[in-house]
Each structure stands twice: as structure tokens, then as C-alpha cells.
C-alpha positions in Angstrom: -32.6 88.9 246.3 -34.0 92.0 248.3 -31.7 94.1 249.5 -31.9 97.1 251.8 -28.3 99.5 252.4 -28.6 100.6 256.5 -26.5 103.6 255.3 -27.6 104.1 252.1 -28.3 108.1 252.3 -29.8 110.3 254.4 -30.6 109.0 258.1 -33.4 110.0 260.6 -31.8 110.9 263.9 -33.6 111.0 267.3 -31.2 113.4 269.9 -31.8 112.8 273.7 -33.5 116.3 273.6 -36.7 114.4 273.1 -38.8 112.4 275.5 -37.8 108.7 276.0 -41.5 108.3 275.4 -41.3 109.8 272.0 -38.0 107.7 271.8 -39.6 104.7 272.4 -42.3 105.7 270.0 -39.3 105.7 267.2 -37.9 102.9 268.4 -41.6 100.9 268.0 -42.1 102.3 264.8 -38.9 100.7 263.8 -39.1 97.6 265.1 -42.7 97.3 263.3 -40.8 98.7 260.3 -38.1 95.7 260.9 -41.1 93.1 261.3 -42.6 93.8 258.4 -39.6 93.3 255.9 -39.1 90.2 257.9 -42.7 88.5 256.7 -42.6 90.0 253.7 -38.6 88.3 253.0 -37.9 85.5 255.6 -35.4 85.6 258.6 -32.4 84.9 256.7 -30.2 88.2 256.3 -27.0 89.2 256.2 -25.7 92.4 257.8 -22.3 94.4 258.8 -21.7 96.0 262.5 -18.5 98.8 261.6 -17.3 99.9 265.1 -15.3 103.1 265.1 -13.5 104.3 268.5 -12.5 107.1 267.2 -9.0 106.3 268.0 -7.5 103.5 266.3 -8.2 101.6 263.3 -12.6 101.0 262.9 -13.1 96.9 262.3 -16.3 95.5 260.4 -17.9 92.1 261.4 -19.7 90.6 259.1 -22.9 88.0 260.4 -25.2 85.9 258.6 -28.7 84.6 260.3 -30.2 82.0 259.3 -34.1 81.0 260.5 -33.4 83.6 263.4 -30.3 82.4 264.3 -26.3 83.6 263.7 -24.8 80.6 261.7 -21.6 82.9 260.7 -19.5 86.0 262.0 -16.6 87.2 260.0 -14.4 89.9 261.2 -12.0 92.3 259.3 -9.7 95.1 260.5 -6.6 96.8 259.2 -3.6 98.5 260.9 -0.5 100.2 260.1 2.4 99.3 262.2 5.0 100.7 263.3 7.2 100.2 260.3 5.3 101.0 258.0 3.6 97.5 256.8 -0.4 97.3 256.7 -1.6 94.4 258.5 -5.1 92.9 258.2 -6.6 90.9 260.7 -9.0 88.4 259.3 -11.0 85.4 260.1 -14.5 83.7 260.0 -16.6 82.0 262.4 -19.4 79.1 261.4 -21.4 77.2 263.3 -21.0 75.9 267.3 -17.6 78.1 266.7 -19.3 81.5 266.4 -18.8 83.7 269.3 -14.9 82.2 270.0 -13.2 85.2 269.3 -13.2 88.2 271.9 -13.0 90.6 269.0 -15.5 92.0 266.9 -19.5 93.0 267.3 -21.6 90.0 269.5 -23.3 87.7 267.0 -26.5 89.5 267.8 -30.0 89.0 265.5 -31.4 92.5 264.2 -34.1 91.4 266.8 -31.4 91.2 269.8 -30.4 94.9 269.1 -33.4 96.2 269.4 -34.1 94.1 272.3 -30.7 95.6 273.2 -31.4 99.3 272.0 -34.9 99.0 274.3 -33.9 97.3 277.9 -29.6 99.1 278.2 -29.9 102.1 275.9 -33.1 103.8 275.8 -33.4 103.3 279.8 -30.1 105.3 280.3 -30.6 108.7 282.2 -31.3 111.3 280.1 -29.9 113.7 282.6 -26.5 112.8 282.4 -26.5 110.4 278.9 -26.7 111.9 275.3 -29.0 109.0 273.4 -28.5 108.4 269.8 -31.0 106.8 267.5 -30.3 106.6 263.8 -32.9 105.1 261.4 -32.4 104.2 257.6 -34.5 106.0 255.7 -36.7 102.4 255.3 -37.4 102.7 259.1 -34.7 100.3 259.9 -32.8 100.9 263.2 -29.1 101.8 262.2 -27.6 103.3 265.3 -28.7 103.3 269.0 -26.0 104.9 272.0 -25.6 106.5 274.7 -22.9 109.1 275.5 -21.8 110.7 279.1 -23.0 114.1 278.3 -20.6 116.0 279.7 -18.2 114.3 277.1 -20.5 114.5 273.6 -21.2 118.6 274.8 -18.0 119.2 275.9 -15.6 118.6 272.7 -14.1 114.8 274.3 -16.7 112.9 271.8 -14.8 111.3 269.3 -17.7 110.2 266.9 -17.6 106.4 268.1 -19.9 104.0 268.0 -21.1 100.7 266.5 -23.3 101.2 262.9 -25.2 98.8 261.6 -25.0 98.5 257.8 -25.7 96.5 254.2 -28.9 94.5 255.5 -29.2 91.8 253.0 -31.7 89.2 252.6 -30.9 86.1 251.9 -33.2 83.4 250.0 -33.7 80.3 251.7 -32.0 78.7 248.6 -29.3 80.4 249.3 -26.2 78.8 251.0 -24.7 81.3 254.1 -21.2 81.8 252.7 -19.4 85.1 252.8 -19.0 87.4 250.1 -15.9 89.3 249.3 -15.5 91.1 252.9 -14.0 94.4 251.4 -16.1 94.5 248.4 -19.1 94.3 250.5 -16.8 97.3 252.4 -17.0 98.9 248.9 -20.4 98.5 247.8 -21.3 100.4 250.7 -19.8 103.2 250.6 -20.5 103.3 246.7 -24.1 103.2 247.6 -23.4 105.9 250.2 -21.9 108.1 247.3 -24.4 107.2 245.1 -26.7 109.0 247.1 -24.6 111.7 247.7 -25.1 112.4 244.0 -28.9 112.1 244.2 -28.4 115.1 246.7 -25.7 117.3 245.7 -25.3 115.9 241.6 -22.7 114.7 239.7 -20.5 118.0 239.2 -17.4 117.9 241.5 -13.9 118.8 241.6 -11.7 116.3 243.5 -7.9 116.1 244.4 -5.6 113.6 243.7 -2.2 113.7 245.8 0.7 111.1 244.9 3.7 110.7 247.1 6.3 108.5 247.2 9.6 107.7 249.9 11.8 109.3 247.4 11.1 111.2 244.6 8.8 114.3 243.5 5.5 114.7 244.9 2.4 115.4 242.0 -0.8 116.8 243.2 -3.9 116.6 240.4 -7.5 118.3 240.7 -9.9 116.6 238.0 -12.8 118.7 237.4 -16.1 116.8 236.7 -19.4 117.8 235.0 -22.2 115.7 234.8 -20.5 112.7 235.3 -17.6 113.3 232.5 -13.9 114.7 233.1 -13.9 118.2 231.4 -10.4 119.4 233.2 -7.3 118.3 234.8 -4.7 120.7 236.6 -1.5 119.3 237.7 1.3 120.4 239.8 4.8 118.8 240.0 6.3 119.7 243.6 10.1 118.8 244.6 11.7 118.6 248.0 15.1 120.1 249.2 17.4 118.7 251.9 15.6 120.9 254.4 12.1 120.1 253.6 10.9 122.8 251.4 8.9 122.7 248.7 9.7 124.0 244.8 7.3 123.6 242.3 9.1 122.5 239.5 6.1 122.5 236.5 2.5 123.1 236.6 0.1 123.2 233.6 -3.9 122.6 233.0 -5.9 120.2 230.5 -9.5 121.0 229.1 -11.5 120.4 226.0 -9.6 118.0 223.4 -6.3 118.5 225.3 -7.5 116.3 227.8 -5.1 112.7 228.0 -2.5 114.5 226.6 -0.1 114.8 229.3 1.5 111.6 230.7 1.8 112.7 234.3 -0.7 113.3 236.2 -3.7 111.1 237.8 -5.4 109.3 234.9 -9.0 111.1 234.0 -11.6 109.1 236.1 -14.5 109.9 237.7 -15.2 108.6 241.4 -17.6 105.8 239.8 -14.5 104.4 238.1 -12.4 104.7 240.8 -14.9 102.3 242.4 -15.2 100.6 239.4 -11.7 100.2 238.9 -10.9 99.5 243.0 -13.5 96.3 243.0 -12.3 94.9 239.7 -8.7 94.7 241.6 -10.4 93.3 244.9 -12.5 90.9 243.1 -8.9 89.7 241.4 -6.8 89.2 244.6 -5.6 86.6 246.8 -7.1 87.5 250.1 -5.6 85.1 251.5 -1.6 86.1 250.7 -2.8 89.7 250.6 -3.1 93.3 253.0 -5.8 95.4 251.7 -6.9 98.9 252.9 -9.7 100.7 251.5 -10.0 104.5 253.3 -12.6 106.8 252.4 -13.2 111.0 253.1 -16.5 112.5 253.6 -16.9 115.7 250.9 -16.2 119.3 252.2 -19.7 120.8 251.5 -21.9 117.7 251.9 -24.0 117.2 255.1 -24.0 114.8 257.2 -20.7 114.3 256.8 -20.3 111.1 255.3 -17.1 109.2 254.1 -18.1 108.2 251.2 -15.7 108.6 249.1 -12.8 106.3 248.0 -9.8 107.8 249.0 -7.4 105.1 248.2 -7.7 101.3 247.3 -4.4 99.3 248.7 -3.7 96.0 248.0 0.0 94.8 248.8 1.4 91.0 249.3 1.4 90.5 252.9 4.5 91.2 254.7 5.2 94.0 251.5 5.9 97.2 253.5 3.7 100.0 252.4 6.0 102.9 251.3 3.1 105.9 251.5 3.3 105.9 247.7 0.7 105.9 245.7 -2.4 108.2 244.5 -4.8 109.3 247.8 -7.8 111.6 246.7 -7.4 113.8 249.7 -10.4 116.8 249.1 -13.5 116.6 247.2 -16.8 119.1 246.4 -19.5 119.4 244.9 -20.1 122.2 242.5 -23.0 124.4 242.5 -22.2 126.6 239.9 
């Protein structure tokens, strides 16, 4: 099975600075790019269209072509309601029913977007509209919008947008069911922090916050060097009635010492966190469950990225979701 990751690393952008002629000229290449892989693997793909607002809670449709054509669209998104309880919204689409639900990206070919990106994006105004391109580094057309530009210069862009991810080929063998949405979800972003690696290494120090309705709040910082543990510092914080803070205990782990305290986040690295994240995903009833996956971008990586897996959630739907449990909340590389 070839498979190419839209988001996988770093991304080729083209800023409405240029000429539409040379964007055009990007766009081409792209598409020539796109029709290549295309001969080369068949018209049967997979691929994910995330849509983030900006405000709100981003969804991720999930469509399947097959001989040119969009046999399936399956859409995810997850809220927290007023109270407190997550809520995921699920549900798939096959066949003469695709295209029945108002939510979620069009079922649109790779081939309609570019047709898309050409004929209502590229001809925008460059005057008054900021135009986006984003290419993977493959050449493949990940992101193509335009923005008022009085809004993307003067601080009201919010980052939104529709990105098109996890191109997959499919073999013609192959039957068009869906994967596990949300470990597709996470085998993105690990790819995305894979590469992160490639750029920055794998020496970081990360943060682990854990926080529960009652109770003492525990922050750990795990300190990791080539790909290994080699510290933990934790920090044991306690409430009063008027909301301040006392720490109550601190101390540090390095060397053999390491495991020895029983508080504190256990000693993995981000790959087992992923590791450990899918394992759970792959075990659960998606059905009778609410997930949420969120991720952070690092402090000192560019672009910023969210790569990284903040927290994996899975509760029994209709469970309310206290705000307990472990959140990595900071995370950077270390050059030193």
C-alpha cells in the first residue's frame, strides 16, 4: 500500500505577495505532481479534510474514492458542553447516501479541489484577498484560501481553514471501509512529530500537568535525551478555600533514582504516549464511547505545528468529563 502524509513535515507555502501567474505556475506543478502519483498508483485513495474555524471545536471528514469517484464520507467532531460531558458527533456515509448530511467537507475528488483551488480561489483579487497555497513537501496540494486582507494583516485572522491530510492509496483489492477514524487522527499527528524530530532531534523537556475536581494538583517535567527519560521533577501543589496555591512537596529523579517515586507522571517518552494512546483507541467501543484526542504545537519549533499529544480521552458516553487527568501542556526541544 503507498502511502503519502499531506502534513507530514515541513510544507511549501505560496503568499499572495506573488503573481497569480507564478501562483498558477505552483498550482500546475502540483497538479502534474498529483497526476503523476495517480498513474503511477490508481485512482483509489483515501484522504482527511480537518476544518478549523478558529472558534469552536475543528471536525475531520474522512472520504474514500474509488475509480475517481467518492463511494464514502465519514465525519468526526468533538465538543464539550456545557456541563462538562464531551460529546462526539459521528457518522458515515456510503454510497447514493453520501453528501446527505449538511456537515462536514463536500465529498470532493483531489481532482475537484484543484479544479476548486484554480476557477474560486486563485481568481480572487489579490488587492483586497490574502491567497494561501500550501504544498506537501511531495508536491501535493495541501491548502488553498483566500482571506479578506484587511482581516489576515490586521490581527482578526483566526488561523482557519480547511487542510487536506493522510492521502492514502488504496489497492484495487482493497475493499473501501473505514479505518479507526481517531487512529487515523493519531497517526497523523505522530507522523507530524516524527518529523519534528527529524528537524529539531529527539532531546526535549515536556510538562505533564494532572488536575482533578477535588483534590491536589501535581505538575511533572520529564527530561528526554536521545529518545530515553534521564529526569523527572515533580511538584505537589494544594488549593485553599480562597484559591491559592501551596506547594506542599517537590523533589527531582535522575540516574538510577529514576521510577522510584510513585507520584508523579510515569517516565514515557512522547512515542509511547502515542504508543500507549492508540493501543487504548484500537481497544475501545467507539460506538458506547466519547473520545478526544488534543494536541500542542512545541514552543521553539517552526511552523508551529500541533503535533504533539496533549491528552488522549476516552470516557463511556454520557460519563461527565471531570477535567482530571494528565495534559502535557508545554514542550521543547533542547539544543544544548
Amino acid at each position: 500500500m503507498a502511502r503519502f502524509g499531506f502534513m507530514f513535515g515541513a510544507v511549501a507555502m505560496v503568499l499572495a505577495g506573488c503573481s497569480g501567474g507564478v501562483k498558477q505556475s505552483d498550482l500546475d506543478r502540483s497538479l502534474t505532481t498529483w497526476n503523476a502519483l495517480k498513474a503511477e498508483n490508481g485512482n483509489s485513495y483515501r484522504y482527511e479534510a480537518s476544518l478549523s474555524t478558529g472558534i469552536g471545536s475543528p471536525s475531520t471528514t474522512t472520504l474514500t474514492v474509488r475509480d475517481g469517484v467518492v463511494v464514502s464520507r465519514s465525519y468526526t467532531r468533538s465538543d464539550v458542553n456545557e456541563t462538562g460531558e464531551r460529546v462526539t458527533t459521528t457518522w458515515t456515509e456510503e454510497g447514493e447516501a453520501v453528501g446527505a448530511h449538511e456537515e462536514g467537507s463536500e465529498p470532493l475528488t483531489l481532482d475537484a479541489r484543484y479544479e476548486r483551488c484554480k476557477n474560486d480561489v486563485l481568481t480572487q483579487n489579490s488587492a483586497s484577498q490574502v491567497i494561501l497555497l500550501e504544498f506537501e513537501t511531495n508536491g501535493v496540494l495541501t491548502f488553498c484560501e483566500a482571506f479578506p486582507r484587511d482581516i489576515f494583516y490586521g490581527g482578526g485572522f483566526d488561523g482557519g481553514g480547511e487542510y487536506l491530510r493522510g492521502l492514502e492509496f488504496l489497492p484495487a483489492t482493497e475493499p473501501a471501509e473505514l479505518p479507526n477514524p481517531f487512529v487515523r487522527a493519531l497517526d497523523i499527528a505522530e507522523g507530524g512529530w516524527n518529523g519534528l524530530k527529524t528537524t529539531y532531534g529527539d532531546s526535549y523537556r515536556y510538562v505533564v500537568d494532572a488536575a482533578a475536581v477535588f483534590g491536589p494538583l501535581y505538575n511533572t517535567v520529564l527530561t528526554v535525551r536521545s529518545g530515553k527519560v534521564v529526569r523527572r521533577d515533580f511538584t505537589l501543589t494544594e488549593l485553599d478555600d480562597g484559591g491559592e496555591a501551596t506547594v506542599v512537596r517537590r523533589w527531582s529523579e535522575t540516574g538510577e533514582a529514576l521510577g522510584t517515586h510513585d507520584e508523579g507522571a510515569a517516565l514515557l517518552t512522547v512515542d509511547e504516549r502515542f504508543a500507549a494512546c492508540r493501543t487504548d483507541l484500537e481497544a475501545a467501543d467507539l460506538a458506547g464511547s466519547d473520545v478526544g484526542l488534543d494536541y500542542i504545537a512545541p514552543t521553539n519549533a517552526k511552523p508551529e505545528e500541533e503535533f504533539v499529544l496533549s491528552s488522549c480521552l476516552i470516557l463511556s458516553k454520557g460519563v461527565v468529563d471531570d477535567g482530571g487527568g494528565e495534559i502535557v501542556r508545554r514542550l521543547e526541544f533542547l539544543t544544548d
